[in-house]
mmJSON file of the N, C-alpha and C atoms, coordinates in Angstrom:
{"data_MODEL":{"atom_site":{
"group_PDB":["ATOM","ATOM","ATOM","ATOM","ATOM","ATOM","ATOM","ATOM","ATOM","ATOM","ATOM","ATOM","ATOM","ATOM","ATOM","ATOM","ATOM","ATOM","ATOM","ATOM","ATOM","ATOM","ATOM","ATOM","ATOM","ATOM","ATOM","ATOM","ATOM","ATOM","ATOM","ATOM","ATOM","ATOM","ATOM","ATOM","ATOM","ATOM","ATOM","ATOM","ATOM","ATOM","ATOM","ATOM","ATOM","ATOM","ATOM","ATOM","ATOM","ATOM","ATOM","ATOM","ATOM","ATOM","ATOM","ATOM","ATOM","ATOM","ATOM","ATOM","ATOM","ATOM","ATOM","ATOM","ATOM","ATOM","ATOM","ATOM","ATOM","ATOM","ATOM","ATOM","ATOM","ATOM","ATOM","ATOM","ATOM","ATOM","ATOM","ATOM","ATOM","ATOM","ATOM","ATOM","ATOM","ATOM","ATOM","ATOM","ATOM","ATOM","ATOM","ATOM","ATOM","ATOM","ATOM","ATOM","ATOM","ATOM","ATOM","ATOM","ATOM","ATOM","ATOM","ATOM","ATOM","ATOM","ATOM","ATOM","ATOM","ATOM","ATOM","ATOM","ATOM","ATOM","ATOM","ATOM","ATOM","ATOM","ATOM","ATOM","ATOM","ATOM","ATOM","ATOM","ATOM","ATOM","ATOM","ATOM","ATOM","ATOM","ATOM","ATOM","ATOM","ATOM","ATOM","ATOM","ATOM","ATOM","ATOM","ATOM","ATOM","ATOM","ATOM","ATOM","ATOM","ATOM","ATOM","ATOM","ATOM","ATOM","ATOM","ATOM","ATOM","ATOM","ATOM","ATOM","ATOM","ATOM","ATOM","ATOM","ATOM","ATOM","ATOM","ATOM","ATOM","ATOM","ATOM","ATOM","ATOM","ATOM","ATOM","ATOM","ATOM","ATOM","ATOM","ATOM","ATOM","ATOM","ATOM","ATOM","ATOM","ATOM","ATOM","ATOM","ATOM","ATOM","ATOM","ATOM","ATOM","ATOM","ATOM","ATOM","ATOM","ATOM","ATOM","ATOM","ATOM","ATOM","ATOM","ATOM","ATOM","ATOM","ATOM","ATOM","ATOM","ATOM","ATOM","ATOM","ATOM","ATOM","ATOM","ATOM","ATOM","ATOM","ATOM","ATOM","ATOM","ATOM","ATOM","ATOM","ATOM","ATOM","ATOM","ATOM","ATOM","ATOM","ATOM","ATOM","ATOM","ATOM","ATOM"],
"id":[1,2,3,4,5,6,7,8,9,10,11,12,13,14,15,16,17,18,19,20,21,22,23,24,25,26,27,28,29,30,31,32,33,34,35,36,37,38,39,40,41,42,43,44,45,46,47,48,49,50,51,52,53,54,55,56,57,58,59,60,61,62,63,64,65,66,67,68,69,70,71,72,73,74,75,76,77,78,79,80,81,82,83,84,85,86,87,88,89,90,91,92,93,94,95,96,97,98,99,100,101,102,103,104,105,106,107,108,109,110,111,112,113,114,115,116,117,118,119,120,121,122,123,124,125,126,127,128,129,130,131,132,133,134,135,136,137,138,139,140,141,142,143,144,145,146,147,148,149,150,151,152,153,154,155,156,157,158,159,160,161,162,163,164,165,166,167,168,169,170,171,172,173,174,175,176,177,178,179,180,181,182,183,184,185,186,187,188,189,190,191,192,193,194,195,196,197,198,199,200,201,202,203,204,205,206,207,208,209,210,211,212,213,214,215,216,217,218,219,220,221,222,223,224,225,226,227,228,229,230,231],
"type_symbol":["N","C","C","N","C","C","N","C","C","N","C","C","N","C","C","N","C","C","N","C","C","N","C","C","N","C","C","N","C","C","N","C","C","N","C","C","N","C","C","N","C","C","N","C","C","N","C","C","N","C","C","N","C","C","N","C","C","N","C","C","N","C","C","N","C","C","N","C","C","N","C","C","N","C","C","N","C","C","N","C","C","N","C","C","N","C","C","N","C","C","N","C","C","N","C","C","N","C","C","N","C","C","N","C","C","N","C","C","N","C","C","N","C","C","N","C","C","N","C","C","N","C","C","N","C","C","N","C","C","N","C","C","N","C","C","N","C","C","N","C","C","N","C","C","N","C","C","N","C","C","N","C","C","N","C","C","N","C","C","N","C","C","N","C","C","N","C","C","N","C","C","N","C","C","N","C","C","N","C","C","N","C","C","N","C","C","N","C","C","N","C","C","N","C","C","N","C","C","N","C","C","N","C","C","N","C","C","N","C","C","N","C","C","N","C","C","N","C","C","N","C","C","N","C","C","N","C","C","N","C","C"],
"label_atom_id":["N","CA","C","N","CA","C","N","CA","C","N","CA","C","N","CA","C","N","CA","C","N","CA","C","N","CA","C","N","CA","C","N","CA","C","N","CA","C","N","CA","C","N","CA","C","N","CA","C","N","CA","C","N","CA","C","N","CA","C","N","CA","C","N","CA","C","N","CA","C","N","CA","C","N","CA","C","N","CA","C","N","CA","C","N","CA","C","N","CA","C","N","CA","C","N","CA","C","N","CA","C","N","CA","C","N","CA","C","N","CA","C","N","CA","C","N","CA","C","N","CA","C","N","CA","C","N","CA","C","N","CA","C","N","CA","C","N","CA","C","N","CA","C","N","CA","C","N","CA","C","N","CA","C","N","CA","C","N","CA","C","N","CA","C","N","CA","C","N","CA","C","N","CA","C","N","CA","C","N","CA","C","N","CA","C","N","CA","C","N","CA","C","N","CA","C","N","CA","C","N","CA","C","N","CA","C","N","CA","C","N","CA","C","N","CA","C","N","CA","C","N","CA","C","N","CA","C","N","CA","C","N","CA","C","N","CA","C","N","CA","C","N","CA","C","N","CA","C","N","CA","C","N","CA","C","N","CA","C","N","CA","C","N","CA","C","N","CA","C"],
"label_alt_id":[null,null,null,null,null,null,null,null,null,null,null,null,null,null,null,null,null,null,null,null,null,null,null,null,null,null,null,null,null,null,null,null,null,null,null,null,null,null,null,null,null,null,null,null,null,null,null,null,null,null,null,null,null,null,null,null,null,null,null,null,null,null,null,null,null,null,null,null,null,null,null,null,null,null,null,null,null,null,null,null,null,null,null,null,null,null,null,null,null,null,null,null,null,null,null,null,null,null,null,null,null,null,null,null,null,null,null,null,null,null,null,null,null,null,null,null,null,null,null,null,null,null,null,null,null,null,null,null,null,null,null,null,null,null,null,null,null,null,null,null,null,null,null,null,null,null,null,null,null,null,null,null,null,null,null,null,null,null,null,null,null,null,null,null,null,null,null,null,null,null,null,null,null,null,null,null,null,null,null,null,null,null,null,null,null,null,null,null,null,null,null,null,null,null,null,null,null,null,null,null,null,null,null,null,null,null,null,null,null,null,null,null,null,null,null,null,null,null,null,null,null,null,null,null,null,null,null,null,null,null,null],
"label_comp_id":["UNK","UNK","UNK","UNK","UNK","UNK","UNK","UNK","UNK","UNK","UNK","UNK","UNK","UNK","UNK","UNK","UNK","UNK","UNK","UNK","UNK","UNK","UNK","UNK","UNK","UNK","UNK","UNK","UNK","UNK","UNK","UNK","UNK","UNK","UNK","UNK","UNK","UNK","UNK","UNK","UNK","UNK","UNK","UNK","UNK","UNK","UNK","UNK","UNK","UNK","UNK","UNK","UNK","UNK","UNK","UNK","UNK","UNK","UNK","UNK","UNK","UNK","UNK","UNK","UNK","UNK","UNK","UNK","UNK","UNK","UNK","UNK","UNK","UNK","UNK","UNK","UNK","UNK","UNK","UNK","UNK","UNK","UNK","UNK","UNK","UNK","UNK","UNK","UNK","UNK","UNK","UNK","UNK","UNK","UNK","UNK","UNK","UNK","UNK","UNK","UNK","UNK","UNK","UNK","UNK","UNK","UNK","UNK","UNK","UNK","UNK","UNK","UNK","UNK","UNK","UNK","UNK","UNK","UNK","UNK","UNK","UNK","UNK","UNK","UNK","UNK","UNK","UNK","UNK","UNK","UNK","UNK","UNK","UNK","UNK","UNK","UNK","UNK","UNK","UNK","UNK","UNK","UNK","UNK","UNK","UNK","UNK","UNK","UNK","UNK","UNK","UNK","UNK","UNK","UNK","UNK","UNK","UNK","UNK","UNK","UNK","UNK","UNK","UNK","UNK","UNK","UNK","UNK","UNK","UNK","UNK","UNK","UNK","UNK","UNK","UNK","UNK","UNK","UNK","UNK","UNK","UNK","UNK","UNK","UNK","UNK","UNK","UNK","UNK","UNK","UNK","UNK","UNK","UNK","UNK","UNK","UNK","UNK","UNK","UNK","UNK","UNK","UNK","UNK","UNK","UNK","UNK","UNK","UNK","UNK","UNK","UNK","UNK","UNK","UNK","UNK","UNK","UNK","UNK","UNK","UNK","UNK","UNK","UNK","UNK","UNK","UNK","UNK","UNK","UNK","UNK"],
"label_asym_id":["A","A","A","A","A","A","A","A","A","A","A","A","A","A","A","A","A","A","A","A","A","A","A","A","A","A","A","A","A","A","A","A","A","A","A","A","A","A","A","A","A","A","A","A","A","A","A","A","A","A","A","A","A","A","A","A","A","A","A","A","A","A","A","A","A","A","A","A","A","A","A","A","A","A","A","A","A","A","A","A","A","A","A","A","A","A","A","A","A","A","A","A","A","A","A","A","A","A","A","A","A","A","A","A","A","A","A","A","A","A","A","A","A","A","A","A","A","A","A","A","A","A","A","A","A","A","A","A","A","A","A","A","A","A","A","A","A","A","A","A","A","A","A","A","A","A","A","A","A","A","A","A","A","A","A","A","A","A","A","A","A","A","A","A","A","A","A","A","A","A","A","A","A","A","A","A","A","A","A","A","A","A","A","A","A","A","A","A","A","A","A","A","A","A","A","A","A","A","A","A","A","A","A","A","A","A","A","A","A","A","A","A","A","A","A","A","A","A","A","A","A","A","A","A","A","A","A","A","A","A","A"],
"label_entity_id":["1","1","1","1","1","1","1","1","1","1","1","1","1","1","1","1","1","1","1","1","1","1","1","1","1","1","1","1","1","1","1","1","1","1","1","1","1","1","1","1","1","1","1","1","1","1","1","1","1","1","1","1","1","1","1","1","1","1","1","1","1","1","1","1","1","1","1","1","1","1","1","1","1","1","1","1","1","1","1","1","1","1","1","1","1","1","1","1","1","1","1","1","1","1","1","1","1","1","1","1","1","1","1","1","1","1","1","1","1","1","1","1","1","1","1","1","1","1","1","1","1","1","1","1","1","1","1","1","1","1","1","1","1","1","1","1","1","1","1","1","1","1","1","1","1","1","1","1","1","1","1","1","1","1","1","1","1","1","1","1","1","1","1","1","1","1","1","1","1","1","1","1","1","1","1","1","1","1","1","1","1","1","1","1","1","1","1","1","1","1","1","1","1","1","1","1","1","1","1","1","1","1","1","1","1","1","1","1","1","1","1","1","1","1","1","1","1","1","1","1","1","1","1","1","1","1","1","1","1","1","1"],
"label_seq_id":[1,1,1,2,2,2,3,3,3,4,4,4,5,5,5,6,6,6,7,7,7,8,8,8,9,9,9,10,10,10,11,11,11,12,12,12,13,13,13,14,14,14,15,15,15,16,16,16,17,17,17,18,18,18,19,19,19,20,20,20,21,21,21,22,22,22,23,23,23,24,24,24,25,25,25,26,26,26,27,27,27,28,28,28,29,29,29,30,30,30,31,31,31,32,32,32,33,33,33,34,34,34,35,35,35,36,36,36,37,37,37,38,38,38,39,39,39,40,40,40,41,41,41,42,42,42,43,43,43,44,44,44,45,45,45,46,46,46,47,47,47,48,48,48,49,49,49,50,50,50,51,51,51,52,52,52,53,53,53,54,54,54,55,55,55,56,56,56,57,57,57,58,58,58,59,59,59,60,60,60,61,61,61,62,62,62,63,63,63,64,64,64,65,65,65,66,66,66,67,67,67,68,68,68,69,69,69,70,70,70,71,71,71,72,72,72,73,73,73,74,74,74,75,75,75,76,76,76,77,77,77],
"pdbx_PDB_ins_code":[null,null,null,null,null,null,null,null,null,null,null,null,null,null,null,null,null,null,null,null,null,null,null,null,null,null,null,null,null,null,null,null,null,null,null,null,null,null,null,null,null,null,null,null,null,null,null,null,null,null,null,null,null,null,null,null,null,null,null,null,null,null,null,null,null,null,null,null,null,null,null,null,null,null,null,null,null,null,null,null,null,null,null,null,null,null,null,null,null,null,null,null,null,null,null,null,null,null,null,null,null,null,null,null,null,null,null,null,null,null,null,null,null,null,null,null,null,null,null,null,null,null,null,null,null,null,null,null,null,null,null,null,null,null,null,null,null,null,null,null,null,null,null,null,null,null,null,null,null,null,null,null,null,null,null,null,null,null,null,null,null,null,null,null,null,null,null,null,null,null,null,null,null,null,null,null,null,null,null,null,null,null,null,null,null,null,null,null,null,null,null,null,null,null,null,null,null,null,null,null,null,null,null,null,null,null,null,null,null,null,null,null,null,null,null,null,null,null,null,null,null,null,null,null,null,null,null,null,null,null,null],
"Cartn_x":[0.527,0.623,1.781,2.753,3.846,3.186,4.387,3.733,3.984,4.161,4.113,5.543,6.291,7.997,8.564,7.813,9.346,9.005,7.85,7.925,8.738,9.234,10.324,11.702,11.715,12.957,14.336,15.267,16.577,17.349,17.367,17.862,16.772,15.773,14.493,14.792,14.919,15.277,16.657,17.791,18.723,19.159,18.316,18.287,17.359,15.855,15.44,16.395,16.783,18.103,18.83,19.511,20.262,20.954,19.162,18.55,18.222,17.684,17.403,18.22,19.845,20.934,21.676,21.657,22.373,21.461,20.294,19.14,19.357,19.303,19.443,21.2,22.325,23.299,23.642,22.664,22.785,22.231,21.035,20.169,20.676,21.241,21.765,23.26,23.89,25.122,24.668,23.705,23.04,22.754,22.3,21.359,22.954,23.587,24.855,25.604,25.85,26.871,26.135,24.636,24.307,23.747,23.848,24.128,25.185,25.938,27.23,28.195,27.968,27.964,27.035,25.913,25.182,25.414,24.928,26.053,25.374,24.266,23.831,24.927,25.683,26.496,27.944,28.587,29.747,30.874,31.794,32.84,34.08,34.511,35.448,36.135,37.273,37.615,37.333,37.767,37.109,35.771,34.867,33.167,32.756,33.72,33.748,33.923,35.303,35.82,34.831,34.164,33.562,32.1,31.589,30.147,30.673,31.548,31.834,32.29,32.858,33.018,31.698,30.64,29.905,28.622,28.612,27.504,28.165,29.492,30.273,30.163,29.343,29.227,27.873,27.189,25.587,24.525,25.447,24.468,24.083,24.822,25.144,23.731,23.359,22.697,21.077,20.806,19.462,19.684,20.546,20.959,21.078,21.403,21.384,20.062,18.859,17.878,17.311,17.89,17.669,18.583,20.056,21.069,20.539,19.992,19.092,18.315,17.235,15.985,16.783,17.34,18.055,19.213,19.49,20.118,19.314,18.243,17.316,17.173,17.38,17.355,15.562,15.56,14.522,13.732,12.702,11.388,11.246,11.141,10.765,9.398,8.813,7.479,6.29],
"Cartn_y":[0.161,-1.289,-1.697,-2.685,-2.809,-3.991,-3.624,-4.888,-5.794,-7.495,-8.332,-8.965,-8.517,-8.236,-7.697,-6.915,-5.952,-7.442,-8.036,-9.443,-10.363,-10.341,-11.711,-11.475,-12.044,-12.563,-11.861,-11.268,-11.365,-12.081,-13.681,-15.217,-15.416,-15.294,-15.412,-14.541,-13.236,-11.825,-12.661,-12.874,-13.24,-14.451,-15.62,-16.618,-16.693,-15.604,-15.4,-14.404,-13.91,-12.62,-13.107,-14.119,-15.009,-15.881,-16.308,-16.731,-15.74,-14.648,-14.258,-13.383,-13.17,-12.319,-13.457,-14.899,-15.812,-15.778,-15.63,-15.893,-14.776,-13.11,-11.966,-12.011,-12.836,-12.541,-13.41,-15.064,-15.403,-15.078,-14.59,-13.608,-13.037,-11.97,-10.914,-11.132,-12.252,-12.666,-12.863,-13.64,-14.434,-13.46,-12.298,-11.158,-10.456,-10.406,-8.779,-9.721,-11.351,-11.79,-11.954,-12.305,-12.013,-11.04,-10.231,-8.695,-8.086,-8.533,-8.0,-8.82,-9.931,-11.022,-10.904,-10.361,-10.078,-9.054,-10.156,-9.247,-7.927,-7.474,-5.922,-4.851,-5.597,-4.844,-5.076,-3.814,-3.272,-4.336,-4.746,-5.716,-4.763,-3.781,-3.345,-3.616,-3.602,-4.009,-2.799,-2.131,-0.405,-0.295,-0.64,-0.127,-1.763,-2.63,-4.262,-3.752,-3.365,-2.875,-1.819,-0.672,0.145,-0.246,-1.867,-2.502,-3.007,-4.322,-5.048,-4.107,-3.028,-2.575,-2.017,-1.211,-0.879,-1.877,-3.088,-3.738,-4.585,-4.976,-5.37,-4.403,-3.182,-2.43,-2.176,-1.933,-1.622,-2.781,-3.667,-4.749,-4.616,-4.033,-3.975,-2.962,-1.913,-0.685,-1.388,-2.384,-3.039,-4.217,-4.136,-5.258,-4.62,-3.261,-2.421,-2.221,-2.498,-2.337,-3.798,-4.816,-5.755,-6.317,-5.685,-5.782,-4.703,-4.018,-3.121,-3.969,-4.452,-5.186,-6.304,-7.257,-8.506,-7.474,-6.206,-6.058,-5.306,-4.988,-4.488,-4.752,-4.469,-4.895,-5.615,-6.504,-7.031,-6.04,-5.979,-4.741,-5.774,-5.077,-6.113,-6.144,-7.293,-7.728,-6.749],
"Cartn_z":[26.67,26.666,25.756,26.288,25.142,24.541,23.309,22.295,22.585,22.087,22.342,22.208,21.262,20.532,21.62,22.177,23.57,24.518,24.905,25.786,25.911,24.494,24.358,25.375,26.165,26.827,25.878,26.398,25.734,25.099,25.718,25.213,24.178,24.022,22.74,21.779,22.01,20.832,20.53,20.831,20.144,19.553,20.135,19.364,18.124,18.143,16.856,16.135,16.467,15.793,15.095,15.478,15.461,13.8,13.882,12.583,11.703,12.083,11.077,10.244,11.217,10.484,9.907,10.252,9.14,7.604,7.674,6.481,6.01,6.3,5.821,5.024,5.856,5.255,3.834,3.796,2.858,1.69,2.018,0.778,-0.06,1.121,0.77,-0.299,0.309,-0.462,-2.063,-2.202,-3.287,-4.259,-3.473,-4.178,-5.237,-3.957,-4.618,-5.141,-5.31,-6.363,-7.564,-7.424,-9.208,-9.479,-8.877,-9.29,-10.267,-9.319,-9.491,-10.915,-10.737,-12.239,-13.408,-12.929,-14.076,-15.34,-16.962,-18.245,-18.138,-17.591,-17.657,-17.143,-15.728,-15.145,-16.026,-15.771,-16.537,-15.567,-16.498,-16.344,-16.076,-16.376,-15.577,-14.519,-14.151,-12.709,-11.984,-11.959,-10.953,-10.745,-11.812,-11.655,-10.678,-10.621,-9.931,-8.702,-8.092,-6.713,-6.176,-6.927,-6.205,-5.558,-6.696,-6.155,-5.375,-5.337,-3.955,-2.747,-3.095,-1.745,-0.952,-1.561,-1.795,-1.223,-1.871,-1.161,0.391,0.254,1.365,2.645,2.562,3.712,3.866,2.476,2.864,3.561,3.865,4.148,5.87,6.358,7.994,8.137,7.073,7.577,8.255,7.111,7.835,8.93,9.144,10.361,11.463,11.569,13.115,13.514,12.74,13.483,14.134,13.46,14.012,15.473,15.286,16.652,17.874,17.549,18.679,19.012,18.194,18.929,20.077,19.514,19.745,21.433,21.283,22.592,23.383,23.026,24.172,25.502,26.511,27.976,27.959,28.792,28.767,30.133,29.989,30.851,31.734,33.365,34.371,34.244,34.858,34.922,35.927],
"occupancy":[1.0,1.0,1.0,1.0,1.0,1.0,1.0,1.0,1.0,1.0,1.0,1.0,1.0,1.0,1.0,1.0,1.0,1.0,1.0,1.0,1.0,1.0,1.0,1.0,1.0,1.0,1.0,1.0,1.0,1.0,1.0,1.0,1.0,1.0,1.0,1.0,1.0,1.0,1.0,1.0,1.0,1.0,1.0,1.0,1.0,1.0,1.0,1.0,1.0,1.0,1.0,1.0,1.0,1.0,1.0,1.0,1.0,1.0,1.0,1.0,1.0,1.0,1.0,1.0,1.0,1.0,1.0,1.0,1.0,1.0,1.0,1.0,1.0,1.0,1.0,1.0,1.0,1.0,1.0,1.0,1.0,1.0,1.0,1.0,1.0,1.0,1.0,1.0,1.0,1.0,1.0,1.0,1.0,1.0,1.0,1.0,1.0,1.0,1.0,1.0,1.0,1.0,1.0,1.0,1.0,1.0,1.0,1.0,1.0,1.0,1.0,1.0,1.0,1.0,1.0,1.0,1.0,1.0,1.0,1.0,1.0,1.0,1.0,1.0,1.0,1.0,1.0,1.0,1.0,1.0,1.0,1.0,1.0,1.0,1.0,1.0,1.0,1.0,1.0,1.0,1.0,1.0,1.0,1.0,1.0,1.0,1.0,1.0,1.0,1.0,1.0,1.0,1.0,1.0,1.0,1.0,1.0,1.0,1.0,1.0,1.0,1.0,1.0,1.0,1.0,1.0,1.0,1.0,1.0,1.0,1.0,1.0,1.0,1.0,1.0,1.0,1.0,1.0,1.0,1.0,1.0,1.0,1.0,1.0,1.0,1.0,1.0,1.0,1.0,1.0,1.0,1.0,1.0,1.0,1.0,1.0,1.0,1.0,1.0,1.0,1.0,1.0,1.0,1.0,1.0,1.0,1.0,1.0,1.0,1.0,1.0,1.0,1.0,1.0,1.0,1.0,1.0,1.0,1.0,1.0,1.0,1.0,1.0,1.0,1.0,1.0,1.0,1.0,1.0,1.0,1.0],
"B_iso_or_equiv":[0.0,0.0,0.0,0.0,0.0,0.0,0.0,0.0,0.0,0.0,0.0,0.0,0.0,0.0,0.0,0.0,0.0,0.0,0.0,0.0,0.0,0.0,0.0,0.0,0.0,0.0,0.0,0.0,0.0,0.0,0.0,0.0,0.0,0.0,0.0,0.0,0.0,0.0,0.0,0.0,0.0,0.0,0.0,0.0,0.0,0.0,0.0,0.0,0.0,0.0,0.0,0.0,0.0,0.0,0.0,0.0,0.0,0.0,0.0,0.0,0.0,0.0,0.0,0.0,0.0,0.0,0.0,0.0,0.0,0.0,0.0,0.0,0.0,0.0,0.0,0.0,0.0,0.0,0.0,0.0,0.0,0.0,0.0,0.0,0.0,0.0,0.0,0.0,0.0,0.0,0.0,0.0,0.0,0.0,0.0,0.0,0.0,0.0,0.0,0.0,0.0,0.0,0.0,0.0,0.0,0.0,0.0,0.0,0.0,0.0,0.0,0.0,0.0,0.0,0.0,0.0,0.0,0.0,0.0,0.0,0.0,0.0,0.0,0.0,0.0,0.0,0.0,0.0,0.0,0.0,0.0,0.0,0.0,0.0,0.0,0.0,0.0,0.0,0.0,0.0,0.0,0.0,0.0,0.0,0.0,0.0,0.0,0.0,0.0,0.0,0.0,0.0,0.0,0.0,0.0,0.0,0.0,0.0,0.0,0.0,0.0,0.0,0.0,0.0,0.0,0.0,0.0,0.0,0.0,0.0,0.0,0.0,0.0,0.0,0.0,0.0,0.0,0.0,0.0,0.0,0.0,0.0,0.0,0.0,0.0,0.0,0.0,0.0,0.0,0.0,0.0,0.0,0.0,0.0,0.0,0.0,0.0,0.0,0.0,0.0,0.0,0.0,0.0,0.0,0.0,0.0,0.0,0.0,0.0,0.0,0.0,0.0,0.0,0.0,0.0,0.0,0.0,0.0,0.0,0.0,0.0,0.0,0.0,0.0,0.0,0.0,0.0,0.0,0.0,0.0,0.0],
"pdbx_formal_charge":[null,null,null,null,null,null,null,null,null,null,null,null,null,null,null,null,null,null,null,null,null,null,null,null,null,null,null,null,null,null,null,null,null,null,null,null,null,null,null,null,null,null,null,null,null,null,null,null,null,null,null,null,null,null,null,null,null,null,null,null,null,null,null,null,null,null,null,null,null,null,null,null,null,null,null,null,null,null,null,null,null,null,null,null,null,null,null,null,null,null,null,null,null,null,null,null,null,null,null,null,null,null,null,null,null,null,null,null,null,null,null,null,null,null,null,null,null,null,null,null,null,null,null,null,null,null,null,null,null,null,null,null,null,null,null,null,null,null,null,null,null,null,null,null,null,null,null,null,null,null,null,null,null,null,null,null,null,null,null,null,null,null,null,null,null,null,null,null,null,null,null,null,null,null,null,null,null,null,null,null,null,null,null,null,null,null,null,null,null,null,null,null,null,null,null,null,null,null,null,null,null,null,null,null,null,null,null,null,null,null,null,null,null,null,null,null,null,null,null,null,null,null,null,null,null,null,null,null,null,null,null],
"auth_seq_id":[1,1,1,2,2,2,3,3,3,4,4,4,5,5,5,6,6,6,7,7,7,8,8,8,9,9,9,10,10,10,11,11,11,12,12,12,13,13,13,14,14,14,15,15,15,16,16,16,17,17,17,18,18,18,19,19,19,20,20,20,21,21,21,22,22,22,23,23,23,24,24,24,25,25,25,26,26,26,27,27,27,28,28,28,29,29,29,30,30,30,31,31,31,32,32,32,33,33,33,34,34,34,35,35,35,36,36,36,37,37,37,38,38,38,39,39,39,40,40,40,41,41,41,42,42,42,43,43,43,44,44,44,45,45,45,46,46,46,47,47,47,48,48,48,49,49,49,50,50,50,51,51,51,52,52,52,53,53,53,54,54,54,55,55,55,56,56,56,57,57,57,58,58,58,59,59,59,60,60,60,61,61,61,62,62,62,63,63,63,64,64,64,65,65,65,66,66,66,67,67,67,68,68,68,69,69,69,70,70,70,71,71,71,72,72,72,73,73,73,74,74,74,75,75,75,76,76,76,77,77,77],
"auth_comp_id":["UNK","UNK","UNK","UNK","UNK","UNK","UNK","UNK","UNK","UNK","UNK","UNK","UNK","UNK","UNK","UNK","UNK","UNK","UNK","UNK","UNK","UNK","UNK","UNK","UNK","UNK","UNK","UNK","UNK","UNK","UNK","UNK","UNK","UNK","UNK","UNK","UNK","UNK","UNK","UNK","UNK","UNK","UNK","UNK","UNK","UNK","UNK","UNK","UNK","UNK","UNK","UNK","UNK","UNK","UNK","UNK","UNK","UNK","UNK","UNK","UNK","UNK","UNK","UNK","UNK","UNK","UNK","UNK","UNK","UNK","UNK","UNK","UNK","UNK","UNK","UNK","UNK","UNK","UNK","UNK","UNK","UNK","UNK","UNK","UNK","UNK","UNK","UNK","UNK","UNK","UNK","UNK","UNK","UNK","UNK","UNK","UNK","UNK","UNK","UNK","UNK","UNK","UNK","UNK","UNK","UNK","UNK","UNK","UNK","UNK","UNK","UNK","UNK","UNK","UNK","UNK","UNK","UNK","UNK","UNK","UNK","UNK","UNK","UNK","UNK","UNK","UNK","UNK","UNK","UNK","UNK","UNK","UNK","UNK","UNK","UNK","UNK","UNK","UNK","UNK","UNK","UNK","UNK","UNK","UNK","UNK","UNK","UNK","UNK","UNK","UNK","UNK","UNK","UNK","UNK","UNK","UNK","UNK","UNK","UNK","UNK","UNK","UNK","UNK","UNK","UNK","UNK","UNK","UNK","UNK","UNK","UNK","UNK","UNK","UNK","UNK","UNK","UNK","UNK","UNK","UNK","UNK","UNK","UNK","UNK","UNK","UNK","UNK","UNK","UNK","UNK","UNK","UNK","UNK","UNK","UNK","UNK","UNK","UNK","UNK","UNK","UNK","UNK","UNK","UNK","UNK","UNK","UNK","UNK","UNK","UNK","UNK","UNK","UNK","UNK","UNK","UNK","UNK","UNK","UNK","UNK","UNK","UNK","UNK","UNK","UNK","UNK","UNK","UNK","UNK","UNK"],
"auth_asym_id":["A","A","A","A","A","A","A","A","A","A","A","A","A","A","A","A","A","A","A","A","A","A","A","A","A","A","A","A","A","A","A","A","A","A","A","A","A","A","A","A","A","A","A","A","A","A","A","A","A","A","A","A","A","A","A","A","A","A","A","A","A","A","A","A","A","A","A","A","A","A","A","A","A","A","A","A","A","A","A","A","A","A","A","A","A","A","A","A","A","A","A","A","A","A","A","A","A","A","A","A","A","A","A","A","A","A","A","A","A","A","A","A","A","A","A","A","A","A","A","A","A","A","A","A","A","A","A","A","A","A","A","A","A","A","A","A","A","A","A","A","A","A","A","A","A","A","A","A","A","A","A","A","A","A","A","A","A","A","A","A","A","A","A","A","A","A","A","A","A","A","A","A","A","A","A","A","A","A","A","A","A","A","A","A","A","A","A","A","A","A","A","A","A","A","A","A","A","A","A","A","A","A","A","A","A","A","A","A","A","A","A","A","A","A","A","A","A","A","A","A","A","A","A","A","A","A","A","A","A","A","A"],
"auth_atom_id":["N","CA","C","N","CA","C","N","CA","C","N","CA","C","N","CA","C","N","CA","C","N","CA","C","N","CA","C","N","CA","C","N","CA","C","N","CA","C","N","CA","C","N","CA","C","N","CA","C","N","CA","C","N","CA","C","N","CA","C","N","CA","C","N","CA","C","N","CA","C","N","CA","C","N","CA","C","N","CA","C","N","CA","C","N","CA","C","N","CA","C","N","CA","C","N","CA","C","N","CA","C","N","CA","C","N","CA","C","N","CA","C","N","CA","C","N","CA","C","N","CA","C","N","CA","C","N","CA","C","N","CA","C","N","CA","C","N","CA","C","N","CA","C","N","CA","C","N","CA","C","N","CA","C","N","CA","C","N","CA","C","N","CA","C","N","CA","C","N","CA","C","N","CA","C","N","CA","C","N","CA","C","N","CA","C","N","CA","C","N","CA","C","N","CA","C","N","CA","C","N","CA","C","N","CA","C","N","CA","C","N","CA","C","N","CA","C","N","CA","C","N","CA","C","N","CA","C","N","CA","C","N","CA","C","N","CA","C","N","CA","C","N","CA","C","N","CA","C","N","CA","C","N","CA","C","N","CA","C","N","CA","C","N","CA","C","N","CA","C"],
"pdbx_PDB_model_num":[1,1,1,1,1,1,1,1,1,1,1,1,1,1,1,1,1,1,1,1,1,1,1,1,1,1,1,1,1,1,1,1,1,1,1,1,1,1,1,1,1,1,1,1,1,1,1,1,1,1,1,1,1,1,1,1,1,1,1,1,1,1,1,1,1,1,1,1,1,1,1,1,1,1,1,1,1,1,1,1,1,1,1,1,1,1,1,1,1,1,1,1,1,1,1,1,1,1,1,1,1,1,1,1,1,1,1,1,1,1,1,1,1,1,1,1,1,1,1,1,1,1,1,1,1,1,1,1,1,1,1,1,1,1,1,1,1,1,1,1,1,1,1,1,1,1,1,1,1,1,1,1,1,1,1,1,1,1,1,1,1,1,1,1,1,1,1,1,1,1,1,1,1,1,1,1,1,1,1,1,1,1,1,1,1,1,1,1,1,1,1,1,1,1,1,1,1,1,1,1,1,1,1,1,1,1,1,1,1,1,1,1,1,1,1,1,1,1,1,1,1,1,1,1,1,1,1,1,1,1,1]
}}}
């Protein structure tokens, strides 16, 4: 029996997708700039470039499971 998530329409998976990778990317922004500003973390410019680069890529890794769901072919009836 599929679940109730594989049901959703394709135009439904990506308009909830949609939303929820603008909300994941602002979080996420919010999260790694006061992180990354915060006086715990080392002020260096190098130990600076290696976090921003660093979180500037890790953010995509939990978003491919959500761009799979969102391109799933929709199951005929």
């Amino acid at each position: 029996m599929p679940s109730s998530a594989s049901r959703l329409p394709m135009r439904l998976r990506k308009l909830i997708g949609t939303f929820l990778l603008m909300a994941w990317i602002i979080a996420y922004t919010v999260l790694a700039v006061t992180l990354g500003t915060a006086s715990f973390f080392p002020q260096h410019v190098a130990v600076q470039l290696v976090y921003y680069v660093v979180a500037g890529i890790a953010w995509i890794f939990p978003v491919r499971y959500l761009l799979a769901w969102m391109q799933k072919p929709d199951t005929p009836a």
